[in-house]
C-alpha positions in Angstrom: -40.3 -8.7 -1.5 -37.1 -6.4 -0.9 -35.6 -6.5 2.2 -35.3 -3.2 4.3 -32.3 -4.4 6.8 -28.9 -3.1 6.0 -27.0 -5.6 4.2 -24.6 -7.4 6.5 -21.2 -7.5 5.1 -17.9 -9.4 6.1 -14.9 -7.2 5.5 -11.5 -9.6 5.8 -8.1 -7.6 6.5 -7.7 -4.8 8.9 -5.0 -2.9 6.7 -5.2 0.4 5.3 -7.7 -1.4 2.2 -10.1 -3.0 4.8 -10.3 0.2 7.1 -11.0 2.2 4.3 -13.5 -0.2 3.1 -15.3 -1.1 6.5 -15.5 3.3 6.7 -17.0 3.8 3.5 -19.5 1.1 3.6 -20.5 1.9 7.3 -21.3 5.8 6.3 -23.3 3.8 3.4 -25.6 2.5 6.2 -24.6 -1.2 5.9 -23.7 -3.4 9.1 -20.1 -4.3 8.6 -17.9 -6.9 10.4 -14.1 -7.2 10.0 -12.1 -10.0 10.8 -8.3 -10.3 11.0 -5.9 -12.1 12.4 -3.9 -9.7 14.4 -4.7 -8.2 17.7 -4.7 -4.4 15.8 -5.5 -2.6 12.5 -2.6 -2.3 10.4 0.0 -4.5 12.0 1.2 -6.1 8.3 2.2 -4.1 5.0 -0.1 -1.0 6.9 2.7 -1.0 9.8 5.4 0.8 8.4 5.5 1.8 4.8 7.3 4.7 3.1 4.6 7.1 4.2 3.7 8.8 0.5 1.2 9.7 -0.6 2.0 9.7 -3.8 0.3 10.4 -7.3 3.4 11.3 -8.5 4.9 7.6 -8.3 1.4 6.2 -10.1 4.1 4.9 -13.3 3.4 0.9 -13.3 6.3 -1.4 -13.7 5.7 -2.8 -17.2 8.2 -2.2 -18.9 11.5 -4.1 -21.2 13.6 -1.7 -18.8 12.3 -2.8 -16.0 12.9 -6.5 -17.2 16.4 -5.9 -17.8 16.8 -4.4 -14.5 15.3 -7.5 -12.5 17.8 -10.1 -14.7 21.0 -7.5 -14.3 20.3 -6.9 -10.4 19.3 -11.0 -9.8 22.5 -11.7 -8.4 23.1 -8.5 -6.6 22.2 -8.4 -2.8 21.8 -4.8 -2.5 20.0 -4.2 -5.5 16.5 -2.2 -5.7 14.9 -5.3 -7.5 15.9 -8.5 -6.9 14.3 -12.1 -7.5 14.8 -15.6 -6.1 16.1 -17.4 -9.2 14.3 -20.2 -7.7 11.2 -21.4 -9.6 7.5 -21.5 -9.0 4.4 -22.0 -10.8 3.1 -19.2 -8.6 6.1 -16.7 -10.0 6.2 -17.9 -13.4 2.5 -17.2 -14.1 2.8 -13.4 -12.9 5.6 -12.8 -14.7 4.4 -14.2 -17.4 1.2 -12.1 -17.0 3.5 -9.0 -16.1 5.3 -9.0 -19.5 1.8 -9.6 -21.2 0.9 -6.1 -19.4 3.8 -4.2 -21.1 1.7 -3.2 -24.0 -1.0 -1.8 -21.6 1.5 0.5 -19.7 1.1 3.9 -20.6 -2.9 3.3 -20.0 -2.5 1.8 -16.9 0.0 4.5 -15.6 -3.0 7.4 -16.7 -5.4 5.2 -14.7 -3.5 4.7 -11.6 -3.1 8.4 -12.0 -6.4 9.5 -12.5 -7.1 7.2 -9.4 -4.6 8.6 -7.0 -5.9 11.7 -7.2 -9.3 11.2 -6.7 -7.9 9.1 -4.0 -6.2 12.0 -1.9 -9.1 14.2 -1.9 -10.8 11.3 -0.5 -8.4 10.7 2.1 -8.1 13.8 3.2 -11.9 14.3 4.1 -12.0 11.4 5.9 -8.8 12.7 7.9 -10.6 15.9 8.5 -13.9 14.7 8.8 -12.7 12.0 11.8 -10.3 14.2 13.8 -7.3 11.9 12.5 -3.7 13.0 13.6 -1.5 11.0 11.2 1.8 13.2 11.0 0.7 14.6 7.6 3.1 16.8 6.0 2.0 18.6 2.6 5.1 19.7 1.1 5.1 17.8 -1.6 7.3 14.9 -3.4 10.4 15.7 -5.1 11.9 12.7 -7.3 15.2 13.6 -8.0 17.6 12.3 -10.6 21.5 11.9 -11.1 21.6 11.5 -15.4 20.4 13.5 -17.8 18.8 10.0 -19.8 16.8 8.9 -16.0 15.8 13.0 -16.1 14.5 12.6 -19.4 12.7 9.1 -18.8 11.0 10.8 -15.9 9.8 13.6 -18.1 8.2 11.1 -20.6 6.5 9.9 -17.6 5.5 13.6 -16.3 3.3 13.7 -19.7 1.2 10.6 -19.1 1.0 12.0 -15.1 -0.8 14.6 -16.9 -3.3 12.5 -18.8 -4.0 11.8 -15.7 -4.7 15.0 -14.1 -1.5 15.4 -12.3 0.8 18.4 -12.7 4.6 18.1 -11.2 7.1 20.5 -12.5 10.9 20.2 -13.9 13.3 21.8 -11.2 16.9 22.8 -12.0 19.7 21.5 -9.2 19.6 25.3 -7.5 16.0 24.3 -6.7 15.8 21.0 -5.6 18.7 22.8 -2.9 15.8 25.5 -2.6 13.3 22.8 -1.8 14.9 20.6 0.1 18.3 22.0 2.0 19.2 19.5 4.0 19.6 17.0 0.8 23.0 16.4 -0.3 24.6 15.1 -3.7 25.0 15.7 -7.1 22.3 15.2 -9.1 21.0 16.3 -12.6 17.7 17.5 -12.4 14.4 16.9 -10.8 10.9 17.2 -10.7 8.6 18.5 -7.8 5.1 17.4 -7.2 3.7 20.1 -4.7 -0.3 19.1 -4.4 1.2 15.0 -2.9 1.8 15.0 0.8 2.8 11.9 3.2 1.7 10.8 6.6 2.0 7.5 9.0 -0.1 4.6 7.6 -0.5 3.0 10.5 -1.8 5.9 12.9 -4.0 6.9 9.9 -5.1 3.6 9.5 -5.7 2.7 13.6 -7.5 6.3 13.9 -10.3 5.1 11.4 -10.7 2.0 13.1 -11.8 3.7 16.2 -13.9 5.8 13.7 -15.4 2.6 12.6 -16.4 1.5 15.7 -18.1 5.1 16.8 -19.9 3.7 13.8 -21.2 0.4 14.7 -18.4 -1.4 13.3 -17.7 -4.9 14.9 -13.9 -5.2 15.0 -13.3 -8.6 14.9 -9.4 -8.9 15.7 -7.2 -11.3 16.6 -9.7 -13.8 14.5 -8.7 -15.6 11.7 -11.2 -16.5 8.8 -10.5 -20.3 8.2 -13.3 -20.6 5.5 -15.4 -19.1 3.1 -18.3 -20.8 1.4 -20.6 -18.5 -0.9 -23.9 -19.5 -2.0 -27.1 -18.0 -3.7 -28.4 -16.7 -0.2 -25.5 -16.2 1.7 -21.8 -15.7 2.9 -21.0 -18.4 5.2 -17.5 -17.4 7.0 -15.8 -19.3 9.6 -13.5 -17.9 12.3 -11.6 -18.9 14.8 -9.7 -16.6 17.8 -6.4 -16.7 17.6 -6.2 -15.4 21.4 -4.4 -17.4 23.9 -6.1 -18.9 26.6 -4.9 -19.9 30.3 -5.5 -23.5 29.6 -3.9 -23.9 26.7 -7.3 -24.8 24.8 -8.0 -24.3 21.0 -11.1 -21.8 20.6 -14.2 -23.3 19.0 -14.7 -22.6 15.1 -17.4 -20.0 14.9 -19.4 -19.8 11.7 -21.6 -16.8 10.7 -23.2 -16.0 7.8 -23.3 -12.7 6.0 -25.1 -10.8 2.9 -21.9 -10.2 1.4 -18.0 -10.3 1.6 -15.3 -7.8 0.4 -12.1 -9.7 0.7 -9.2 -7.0 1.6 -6.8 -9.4 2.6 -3.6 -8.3 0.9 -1.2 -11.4 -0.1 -3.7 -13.6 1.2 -6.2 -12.6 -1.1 -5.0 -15.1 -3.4 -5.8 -18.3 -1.3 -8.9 -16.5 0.1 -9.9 -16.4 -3.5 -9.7 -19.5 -4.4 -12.0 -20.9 -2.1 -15.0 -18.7 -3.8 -14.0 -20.0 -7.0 -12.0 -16.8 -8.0 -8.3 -16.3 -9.9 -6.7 -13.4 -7.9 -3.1 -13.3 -8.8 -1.7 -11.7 -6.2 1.9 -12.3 -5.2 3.8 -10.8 -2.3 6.2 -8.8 -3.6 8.4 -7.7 0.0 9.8 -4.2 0.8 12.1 -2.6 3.3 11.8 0.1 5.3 13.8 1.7 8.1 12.3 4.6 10.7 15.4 6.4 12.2 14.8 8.2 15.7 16.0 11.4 15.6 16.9 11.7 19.1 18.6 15.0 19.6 18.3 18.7 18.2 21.2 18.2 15.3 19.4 14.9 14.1 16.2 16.4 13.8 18.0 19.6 12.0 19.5 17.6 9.4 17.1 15.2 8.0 14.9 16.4 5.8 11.0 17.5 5.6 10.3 17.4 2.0 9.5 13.8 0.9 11.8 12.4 -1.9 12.4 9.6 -4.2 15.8 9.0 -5.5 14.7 7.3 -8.8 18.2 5.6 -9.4 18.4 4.0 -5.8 14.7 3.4 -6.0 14.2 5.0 -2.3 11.7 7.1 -1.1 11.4 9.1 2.2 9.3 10.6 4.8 8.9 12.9 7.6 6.6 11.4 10.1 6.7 14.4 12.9 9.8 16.1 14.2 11.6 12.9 15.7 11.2 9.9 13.0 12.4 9.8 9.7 10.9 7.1 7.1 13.2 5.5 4.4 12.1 3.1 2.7 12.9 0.1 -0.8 13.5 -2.4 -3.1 11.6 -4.7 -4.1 12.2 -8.6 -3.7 10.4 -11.4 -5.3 10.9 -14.0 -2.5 7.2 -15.6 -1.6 6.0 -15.2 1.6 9.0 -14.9 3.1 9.1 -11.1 5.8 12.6 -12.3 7.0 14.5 -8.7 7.4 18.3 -9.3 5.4 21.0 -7.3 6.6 22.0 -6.7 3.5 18.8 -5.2 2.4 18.8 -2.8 5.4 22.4 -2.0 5.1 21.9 0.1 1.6 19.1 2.3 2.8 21.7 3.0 6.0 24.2 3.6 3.7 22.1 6.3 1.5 21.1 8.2 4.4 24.5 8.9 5.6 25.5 9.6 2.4 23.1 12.4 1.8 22.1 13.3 5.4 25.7 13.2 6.9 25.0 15.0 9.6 22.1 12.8 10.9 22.8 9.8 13.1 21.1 6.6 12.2 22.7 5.0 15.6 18.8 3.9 16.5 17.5 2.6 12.8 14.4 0.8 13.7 14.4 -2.1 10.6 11.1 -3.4 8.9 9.9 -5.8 6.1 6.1 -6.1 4.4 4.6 -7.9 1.5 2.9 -5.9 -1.2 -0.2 -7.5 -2.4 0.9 -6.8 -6.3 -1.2 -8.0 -9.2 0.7 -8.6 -12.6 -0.6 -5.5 -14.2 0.0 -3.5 -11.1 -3.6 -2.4 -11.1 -5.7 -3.1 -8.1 -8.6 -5.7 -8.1 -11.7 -3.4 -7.5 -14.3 -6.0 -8.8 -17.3 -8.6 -8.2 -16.4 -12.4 -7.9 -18.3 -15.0 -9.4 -20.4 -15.4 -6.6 -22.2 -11.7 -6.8 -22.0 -11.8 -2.6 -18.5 -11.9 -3.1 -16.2 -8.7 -3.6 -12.6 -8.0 -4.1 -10.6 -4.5 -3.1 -7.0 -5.9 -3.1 -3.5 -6.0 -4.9 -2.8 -2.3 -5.0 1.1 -3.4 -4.5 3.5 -0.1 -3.7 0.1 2.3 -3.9 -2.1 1.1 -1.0 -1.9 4.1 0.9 -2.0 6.1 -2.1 -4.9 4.8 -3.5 -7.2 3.2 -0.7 -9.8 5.6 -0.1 -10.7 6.0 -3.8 -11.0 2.1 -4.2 -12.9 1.6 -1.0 -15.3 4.6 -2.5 -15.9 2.0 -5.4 -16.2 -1.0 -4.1 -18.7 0.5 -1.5 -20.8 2.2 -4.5 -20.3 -1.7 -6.4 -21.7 -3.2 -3.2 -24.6 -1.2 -2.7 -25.4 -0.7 -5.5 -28.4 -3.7 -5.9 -31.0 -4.3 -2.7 -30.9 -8.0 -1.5 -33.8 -10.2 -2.0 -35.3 -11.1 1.3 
């Protein structure tokens, strides 16, 4: 006999991945549940990220260039890349399994292309759909370039962009001054993306979790999942509020049981993995970010609109309404470790004076989060062992790029089957 009930699904992580998920299997008709440990959607890697969304930047990191880079800048505070020389089994493994992707990276840069485009028309129906106000600004990405070699690297790239359906055009310096006047510097050459466009994860991300609860949703924050035990019949999760009480007392454990689980949990994906038998290779791979306030009239004149990506400082921007401005990089192979490093902040204060001089970055609001990166750089869009058990995780630098096309997936993979009764 075939059930008729909605299947009951667990969703764990309330960043932009679990939202997205919860959404898309909600307007499937299931009963969804999400649990996660903070009081509020998107309060970890969701909080404050560069703000693009950006097919454009779909290139993976597997590359011999990008190996050199990571030993030259080890020893380098301020360096976009930069690893703890100290060893782990943890770190070993994926970057062993990152070199073993190198062979794979022109097909997974298509992919991820092909994906982030879907992803944006997704996105934006949702956005329009709901009513969402997430400072979107659609005028483009321009990734600039100071050497005629990193111009020409950038062009190779612009070919497999294409593969993947994704047209961005070569601009000379008189147009990337045309584009973006407020930018300042000498640079080579550039290229212009004009169909990506950028908005403020974290609004977006808290505006479709009150969408999920017009929906039915059951937002269960401020709960952290302590276990998760799948067998033949079920999902058995247990919980636990992480909610202070007057007395001082520890809640009780609460344990439910569920059709099915899709586990969104970024860098914890890895240990939630594990306990329903499953190798997710996650690793948390932290970035920077700063949001200067542009508090007065000349501020807000002379920082920029268009988003950019400086390809040689590795930095990317975004304009998140008139009176913030998004900068954001590096990359820093550390463990789970969101301590904010002076001299990590300090370059990305530096390269905004340098080519917004007359913006003030006297209020510079810092900010650290840990990418949920797989080896390969591809996210894990897939079935456990355990067929009650899913995975939409790891999408590392892209989550905000490519969430609403993988949460489309894993809600078609899902649904797909009806549960025996």
């Amino acid at each position: 006999m075939i059930s008729t009930k909605p299947s009951h699904v667990a969703v764990i992580g309330a960043g932009i991945t679990g939202i997205t998920t919860a959404y898309n299997l909600a307007k499937r008709g299931c009963r969804v549940t999400v649990f996660d440990r903070h009081p509020y959607a998107a309060m970890e890697t969701s909080f404050a990220n560069g703000g693009q969304l950006s097919a454009s930047n779909a290139e993976v990191w597997n590359s011999w260039a990008t190996v050199l880079k990571g030993m030259k800048w080890m020893f380098t505070p301020g360096a976009p890349l930069l690893v703890n020389p100290t060893p782990s089994w943890h770190k070993l493994s994926w970057m062993a399994e990152f070199i073993a992707a190198i062979p794979k990276y022109e097909e997974n840069t298509v992919t991820t292309a092909r994906l982030a485009v879907e992803a944006r028309a997704h996105l934006t129906r949702i956005a329009r759909d709901e009513g969402i106000d997430f400072d979107c600004e659609t005028r483009g990405i321009l990734h600039f370039y100071h050497t005629r070699a990193d111009f020409e690297a950038a062009a190779r790239v612009s070919q497999l962009l294409a593969r993947g359906g994704l047209e961005r055009r070569a601009v000379t310096l008189g147009e990337i001054r045309a584009i973006e006047p407020a930018l300042k510097g000498a640079f080579y050459g550039g290229f212009y993306t004009p169909s990506d466009f950028t908005g403020d994860i974290h609004k977006f991300t808290n505006g479709l979790a009150r969408a999920c609860e017009r929906l039915g949703v059951a937002m269960r924050l401020a709960t952290e999942v302590t276990g998760l035990v799948p067998t033949d019949l079920a999902v058995r999760i247990s919980s636990r509020s992480v909610e202070p009480t007057l007395d001082g007392a520890a809640e009780p454990e609460r344990i439910e049981s569920f059709d099915q689980v899709v586990v969104c949990g970024g860098v914890m994906s890895r240990s939630i993995g594990r306990q329903a038998g499953d190798r997710v290779n996650v690793y948390p791979v932290k970035g920077y970010s700063i949001t200067v306030n542009l508090i007065d009239a000349a501020d807000r004149e002379a920082a920029p609109w268009t988003s950019l990506l400086d390809d040689r400082a590795k930095i990317v921007t975004s304009r998140l309404g008139a009176d913030r401005f998004r900068v954001a990089g590096t990359a820093e192979f550390n463990g789970v470790n969101k301590d904010i490093r002076a001299e990590r902040i300090g370059p990305l204060i530096a390269w905004c004076r340098a080519h917004f001089p007359g913006m003030s970055t006297r209020q510079v609001v810092p900010w650290a989060g840990l990418r949920p990166m797989m080896p390969d750089m591809m996210p894990r869009v897939m079935r456990g062992r355990n067929p009650r058990v899913f995975y939409n995780t790891g999408h590392g630098h892209l989550g905000w790029t490519l969430s609403a096309a993988t949460a489309d997936a894993i809600g078609a993979l899902a649904t797909q089957r009806a549960n025996a009764a």
